[in-house]
N, C-alpha and C positions, 0 to 999 in steps of 0.2 A: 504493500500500500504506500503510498508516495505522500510526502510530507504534508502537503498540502491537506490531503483529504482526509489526514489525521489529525488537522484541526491547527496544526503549526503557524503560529503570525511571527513570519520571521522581518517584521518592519525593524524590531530594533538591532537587529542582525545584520540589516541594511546600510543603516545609520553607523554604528557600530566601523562595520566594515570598510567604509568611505572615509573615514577619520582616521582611523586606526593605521591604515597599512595602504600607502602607497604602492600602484600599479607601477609594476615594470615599464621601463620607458622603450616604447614600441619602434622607436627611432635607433635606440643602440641595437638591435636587429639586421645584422650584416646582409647585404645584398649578396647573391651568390656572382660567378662572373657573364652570369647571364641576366641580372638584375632581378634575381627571383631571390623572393623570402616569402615566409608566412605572414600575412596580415589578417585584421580584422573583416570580417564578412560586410558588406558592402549590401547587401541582401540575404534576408533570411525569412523562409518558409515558415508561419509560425503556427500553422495548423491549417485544418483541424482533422484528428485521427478519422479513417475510414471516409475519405470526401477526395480522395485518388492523388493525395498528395506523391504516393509510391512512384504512380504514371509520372507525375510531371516532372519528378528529380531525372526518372530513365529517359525522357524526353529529353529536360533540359539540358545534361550533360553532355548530350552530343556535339553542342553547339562547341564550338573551337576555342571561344572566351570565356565560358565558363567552369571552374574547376570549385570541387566541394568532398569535404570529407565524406568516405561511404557510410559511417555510423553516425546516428545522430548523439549531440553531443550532451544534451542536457546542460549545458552550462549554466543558464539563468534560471532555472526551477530547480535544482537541487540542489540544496545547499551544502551539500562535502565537494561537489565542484565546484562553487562558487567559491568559497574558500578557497581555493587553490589559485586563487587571481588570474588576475587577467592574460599574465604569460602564457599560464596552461593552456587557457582559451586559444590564444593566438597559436600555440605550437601543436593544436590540433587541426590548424588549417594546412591543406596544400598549399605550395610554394605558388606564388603566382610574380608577374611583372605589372609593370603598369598599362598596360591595355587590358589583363585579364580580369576577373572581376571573380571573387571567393562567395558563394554561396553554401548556406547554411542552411538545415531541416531538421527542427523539430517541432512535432505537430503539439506537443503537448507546452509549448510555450502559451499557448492562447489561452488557456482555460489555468494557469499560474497567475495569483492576485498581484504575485510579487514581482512578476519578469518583466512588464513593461518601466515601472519605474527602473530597477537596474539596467536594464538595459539603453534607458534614455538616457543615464547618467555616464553609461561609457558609451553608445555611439549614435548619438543623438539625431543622425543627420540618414541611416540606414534606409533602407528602401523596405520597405514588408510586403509579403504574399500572403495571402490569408485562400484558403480551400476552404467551399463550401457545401453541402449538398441540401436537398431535402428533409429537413432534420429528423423525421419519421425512417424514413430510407436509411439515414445514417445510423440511428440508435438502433434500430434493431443489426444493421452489420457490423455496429458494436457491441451487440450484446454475442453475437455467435463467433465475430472473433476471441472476445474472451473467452466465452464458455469451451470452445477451442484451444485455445491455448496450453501450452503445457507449463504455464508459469501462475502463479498466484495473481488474483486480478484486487480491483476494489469493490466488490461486494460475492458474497458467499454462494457460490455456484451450484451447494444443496440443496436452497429454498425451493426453489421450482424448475418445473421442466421447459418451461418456453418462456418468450415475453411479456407475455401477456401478464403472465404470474406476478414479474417483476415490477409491472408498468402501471397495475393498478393497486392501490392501498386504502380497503374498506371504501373500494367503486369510485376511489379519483386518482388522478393521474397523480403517480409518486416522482415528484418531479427530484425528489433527492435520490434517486438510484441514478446511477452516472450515467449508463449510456444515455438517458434521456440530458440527463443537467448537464454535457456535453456540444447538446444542441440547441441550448436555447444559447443563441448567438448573440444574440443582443446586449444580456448582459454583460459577457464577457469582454465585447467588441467596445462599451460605454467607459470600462474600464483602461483600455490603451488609447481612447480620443483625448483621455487626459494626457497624456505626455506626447502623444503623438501627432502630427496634422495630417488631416483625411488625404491630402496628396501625398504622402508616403507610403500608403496604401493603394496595392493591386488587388483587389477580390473579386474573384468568378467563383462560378459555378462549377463543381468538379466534375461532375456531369458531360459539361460540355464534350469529355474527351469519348465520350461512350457516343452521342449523339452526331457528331459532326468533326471532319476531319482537325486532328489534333492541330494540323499545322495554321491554321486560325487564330487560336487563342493565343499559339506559342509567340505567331507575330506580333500581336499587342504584347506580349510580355518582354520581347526585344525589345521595343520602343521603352517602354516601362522603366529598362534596366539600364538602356543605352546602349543594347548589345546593335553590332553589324549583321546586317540581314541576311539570314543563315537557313530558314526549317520553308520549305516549299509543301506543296501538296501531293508532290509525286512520293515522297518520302515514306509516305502513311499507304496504308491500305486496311481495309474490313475485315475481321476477321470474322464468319460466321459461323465457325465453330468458337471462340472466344467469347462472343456477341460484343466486343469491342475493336477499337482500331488500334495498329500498331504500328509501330515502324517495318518498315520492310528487311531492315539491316539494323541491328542485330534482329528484329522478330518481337515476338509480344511478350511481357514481363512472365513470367513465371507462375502469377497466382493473381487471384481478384476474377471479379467477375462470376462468382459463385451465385444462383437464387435463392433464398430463404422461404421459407414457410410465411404465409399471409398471415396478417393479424387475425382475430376473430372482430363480428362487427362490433359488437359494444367497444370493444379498446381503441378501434379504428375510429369511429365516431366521436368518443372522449380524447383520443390524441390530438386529432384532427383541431377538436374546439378547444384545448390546452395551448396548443402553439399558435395557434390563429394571430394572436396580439403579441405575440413576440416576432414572429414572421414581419408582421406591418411595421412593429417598431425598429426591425434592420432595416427594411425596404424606407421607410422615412432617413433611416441615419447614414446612409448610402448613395441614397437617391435612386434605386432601383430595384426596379419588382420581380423578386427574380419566379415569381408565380408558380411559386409551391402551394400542394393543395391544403 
């Protein structure tokens, strides 16, 4: 279970740590003789789990300017890496020059009370991606990833056998079981507009990459980053055995794209009028509808 959702307010650990113990100076960081070193990410993916953020790392890396470590790093939601300052951070990144640009993925940055602030305080000026989907569609492909998983999750995988079980609590929507409190976006999204200004933010639809060819979105996300125009439409093709689209070279990601079992209606109908006003209230703080049901 992860600190947060163990109830942890690590604000004065924040404080604390900003006084205490100056960052390594990122500048005594020797260029190699090709004028590569490790820097700060420049852009960071910062969710959200099960919204195809997977797709868009194996997309984005192909591009020629883009280079990003293959693990995500947890740096700013967990606090034993945190502690380990800012060096750590940066010696976790691929070596890049200056036309390259260091991209960073973790999804569970979004839904951390405490990552936006830290993270404003050391790279204030960062570019964010945010993955979205349908947040019905998402939580329930969060609840069977976890219940999948062969690791411990945050809530008790005994209780019940479907969603449905978890989703409702004496006939209303239990909005504190995660996979759901994962998707109510809004809140979480209200939370980084304080440190953050809405133009540093790219957010789509994760969707998109199932629905229409990938190389659409990828383009706005060059312009976004400042990349040189790189991802065409020939690139991609449909997979109909996948039911999504992939690159032709290397082929389609390895996993995703699984169907799950339907809700029953009462859950469906009570989900459905649950998120309603949280739906409208991203679509107002966005300015777009992205017409989830």
């Amino acid at each position: 279970m992860s600190e947060e959702l163990n109830g942890s307010d690590p604000s004065e650990l924040v404080d604390e740590w900003f006084k205490e113990r100056k960052f390594a100076e990122l500048k005594a960081i020797p260029e190699d003789i090709e004028g590569r070193k490790p820097r700060l990410p420049q852009c960071i993916l910062i969710g959200e789990r099960k919204t195809g953020t997977t797709a868009l790392l194996h997309f984005l890396v192909r591009h020629p300017q883009i280079k990003a470590p293959r693990k995500e790093i947890h740096f700013f939601d967990q606090n034993a890496n945190f502690r380990e300052g800012q060096l750590w951070y940066v010696n976790k990144m691929p070596t890049t020059n200056s036309t390259e640009v260091t991209f960073e993925k973790t999804p569970s940055y979004f839904r951390s009370s405490w990552t936006p602030e830290r993270m404003h305080k050391m790279i204030p000026d960062v570019k964010l991606m945010l993955s979205l989907r349908d947040p019905i569609q998402r939580a329930i492909s969060d609840f069977h990833f976890s219940i999948e998983a062969n690791w411990s999750c945050d809530f008790d995988k005994t209780l019940h056998s479907s969603f449905d079980g978890y989703a409702l609590n004496d006939g209303k929507i239990n909005m504190d079981f995660p996979p759901i409190a994962r998707s109510i976006y809004a809140l979480s999204l209200e939370n980084w507009f304080k440190y953050f200004d809405r133009k540093q933010f790219f957010i789509y639809d994760g969707d998109s990459f199932v629905h229409e060819n990938p190389a659409k979105l990828l383009q706005k996300i060059e312009k976004f980053i400042g990349l040189e125009p790189y991802f065409t439409l020939k690139m991609f093709s449909y997979s109909k055995t996948r039911g999504f689209w992939c690159l032709k070279d290397p082929g389609c990601i390895s996993f995703g794209g699984r169907p799950h079992a339907d809700l029953e209606a009462v859950t469906r109908q009570k989900i459905k009028r649950f998120f309603h006003p949280y739906n409208q209230k991203l679509y107002d703080m966005v300015s777009h509808d992205f017409g989830w049901s």
